[in-house]
Each structure stands twice: as C-alpha cells, then as structure tokens.
C-alpha positions, 0 to 999 in steps of 0.5 A: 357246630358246622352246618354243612349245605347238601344237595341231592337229587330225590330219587329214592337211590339219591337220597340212600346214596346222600344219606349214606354219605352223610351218615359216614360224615356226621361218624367223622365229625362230632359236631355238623349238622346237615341240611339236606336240599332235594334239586330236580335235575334235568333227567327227573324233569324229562322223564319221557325222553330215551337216551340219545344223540339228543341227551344233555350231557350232564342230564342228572347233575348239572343242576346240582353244580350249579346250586354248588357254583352259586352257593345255595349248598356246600356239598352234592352226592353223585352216582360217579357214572353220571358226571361228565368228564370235562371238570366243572369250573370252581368244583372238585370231587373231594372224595370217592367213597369205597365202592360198591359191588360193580356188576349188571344183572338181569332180574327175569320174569321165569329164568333163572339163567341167561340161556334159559331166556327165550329166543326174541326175549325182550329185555328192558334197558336204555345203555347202548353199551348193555343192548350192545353186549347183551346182542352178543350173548343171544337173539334178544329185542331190546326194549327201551326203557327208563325211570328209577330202580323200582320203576324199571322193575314193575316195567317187567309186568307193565310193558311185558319184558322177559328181563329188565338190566340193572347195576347190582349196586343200587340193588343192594343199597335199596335192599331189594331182594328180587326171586329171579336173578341172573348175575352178569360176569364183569369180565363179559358184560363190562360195567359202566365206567365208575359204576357203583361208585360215588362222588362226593363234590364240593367247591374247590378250597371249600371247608365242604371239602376238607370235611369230605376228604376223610370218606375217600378210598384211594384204591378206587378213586384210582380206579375211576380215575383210569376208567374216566380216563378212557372215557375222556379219551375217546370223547364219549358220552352217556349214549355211547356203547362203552365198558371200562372196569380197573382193578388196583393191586399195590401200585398196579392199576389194570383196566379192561375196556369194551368199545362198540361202534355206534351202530354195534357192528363193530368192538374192540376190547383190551387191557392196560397197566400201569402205575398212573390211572391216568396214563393207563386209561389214555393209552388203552383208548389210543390204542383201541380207537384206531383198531375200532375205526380200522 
C-alpha cells in the first residue's frame, strides 16, 4: 500500500477539484491510499482585500508549495490559472489533467441575454481582463467583488447586481444549475490563461509524480503551455487585463490572445501558430507588446 500526502485548499471548488483528481488516481493505482490535507492559502485568510497592485502573486497557492518544498504532502491540486509563471524551485506540475469547458458566463438576476442587460447594469467581478472586455460589450458599472463560487452567486441579491461573471468550469464541476445564464463566446470574451484546467503538482523526481503522470492530457498540457508562455512573456500578474485561449490540432498549436493596457484605454488582440507551445506563446507576446505600447 503507497500512501500518498495531498494537499488542498478547503474551498468547496478545492476539494471537487483534489477530489476528482484523487478519484482518477486511486482508478489508476489499485493500491494507494490518500490522505488529504486542508491549507489556508493567502487568498482564504484575506478575504476583504480586491485584487490589485497590492495582491501577492501566488496569493492561493504558495502555501501549498511550501507544505510540497517542506515535505508535510506529496502532492497538491491547483486550479492552473492561479499559479505564478516563474516555476518553484524543487516542484513540478506532474501532470495536466484533460481540461474543463473554458468559457466566462454571466449569471443574471432578469436577462436572458447580454443586451438585454440594462443600461448602467451592474455587474460583479474582481478580473480586470473580465471588467476590461465586458466595458466593451456595453455601458455597465463593474462591481468588485470576491469569495467562492456560491459566495459570488448569493452577491446577485446581497449587494444588489444585475450579473455577477464566473468561469463556466467551476459551474459544472460544483453542479450548480443557475435559471438565467447568458454564455460569453471565447472568442470575444477571452478566458483567463489555463483557465478550467488543472495542475497537479509535486516534488521534482518524487514517486508523487510518477503517480500523477498517468492523469496528464498532452493536447492541454500544450495548450497551457503556450498560454503561460504569453503570460510570462509579458511579465504579468493576477491584476493585469489579459485573455489567452490555444487550440491543438495535430502538432498545431494556435493561440488567441487579448491584452488591455492597465487603465483599459487601449488593446491589442492577435493569433500565432506553430508547433512548440512555447515558441508560439513568446512570439504572440513580442509582437503585441509593442503594438500595445505604441
């Protein structure tokens, strides 16, 4: 019998997601045995403090690297869109499980589509990048907001929003079935890069990551590859208004990025393609950078 360490954050999205994983691991290997670990990150302890300038980069899962580097668990689960880009010394994400439906939606108190939202509707959302393209789509005052899933939803009625934006991913992973959603096209509202994917972490060479290697999806592991690639590339963080979305075919890697300038007077928008995620993603960024600063 192998038991292997977990560690997770205790959001309700946070345990589905390490739960999942878990459950795919234990279909895998007859013989383990889980124990799972509940770590207050940064982002579960500061709960009244938006997203900003002021943010830690790594605000939900530093804490969980560290219990990794120090050995207190073998293995944590990450919703991939909240690690930093730089790559933790001693750690690897051993595998990148097939992801999620990667699209924002809207969840509304009345509409049932986007103009039928009112003039001045507010709407609840802590992501620059969501504010930044939802400015586009209509005359709307952006509400910041913050907390888990359900949290968000029930702000509808507690701070009196027309809408409040979430990833469809969680959604569907939580089941919860809302009456009035309006579906956000990717190619107009561009996700977060990696969002509705996963990371599976663990120490570099670990037996930890041996296990987990048998959950990664090649397809989007390259896919988040090329998105974090842009990400990194334009040296950005948690607070910066960008949207990056790859699709692999074959070899073909082709991402799709949105880049706003801090105070969202300005975008630039462009696709690359190529064969190495990496490559497609840093050269994208190279050439939109100076577009945006021009």
């Amino acid at each position: 019998m192998i038991t292997l360490r977990v560690g997770t954050r205790g959001s309700d999205l946070a345990l589905w997601q390490t739960g999942w994983v878990c459950d795919r691991l234990c279909e895998r290997h007859e013989s383990l045995n889980i124990e799972r670990t509940i770590i207050k990150t940064h982002g579960d302890v500061v709960t009244d403090q938006n997203f900003g300038a002021q943010w830690p980069v790594g605000a939900f899962v530093t804490a969980l690297e560290q219990a990794l580097v120090e050995e207190r668990i073998d293995l944590a689960v990450h919703s991939f869109k909240d690690l930093q880009t730089a790559e933790t010394g001693g750690l690897t994400i051993a595998a990148t499980p097939e992801r999620e439906v990667v699209h924002d939606v809207l969840l509304t108190r009345t509409a049932l589509c986007l103009e039928d939202l009112p003039a001045k509707a507010r709407i609840g959302t802590n992501s620059p990048r969501r504010a930044a393209q939802l400015l586009q789509a209509g005359d709307f005052e952006i509400v910041p907001i913050r907390g888990n899933v359900p949290t968000r939803i029930t702000k509808i009625d507690t701070e009196n929003l027309d809408a409040v934006v979430l990833a469809a991913a969680g959604l569907k992973r939580l089941g919860i079935e809302y009456p009035r959603v309006i579906e956000l096209p990717p190619d107009r509202f561009v996700p977060a890069p990696a969002q509705g994917a996963l990371a599976v972490q663990t120490r570099r060479d670990a037996q930890a990551a041996k296990l987990a290697a048998v959950l990664d999806h090649t397809p989007t592991r390259r896919a988040v590859s090329a998105e974090r690639a842009f990400l990194r590339a334009i040296n950005a963080g948690c607070h910066t208004p960008v949207g990056a979305l790859a699709h692999v075919g074959g070899n073909l890697v082709t991402l799709h990025a949105r880049l706003f300038s801090d105070d969202l007077a300005r975008e630039v928008e462009g696709t690359e393609s190529g064969e190495d995620p990496k490559a497609v993603g840093e050269t994208l960024a190279q050439r939109l950078m100076p577009e945006l600063k021009g």
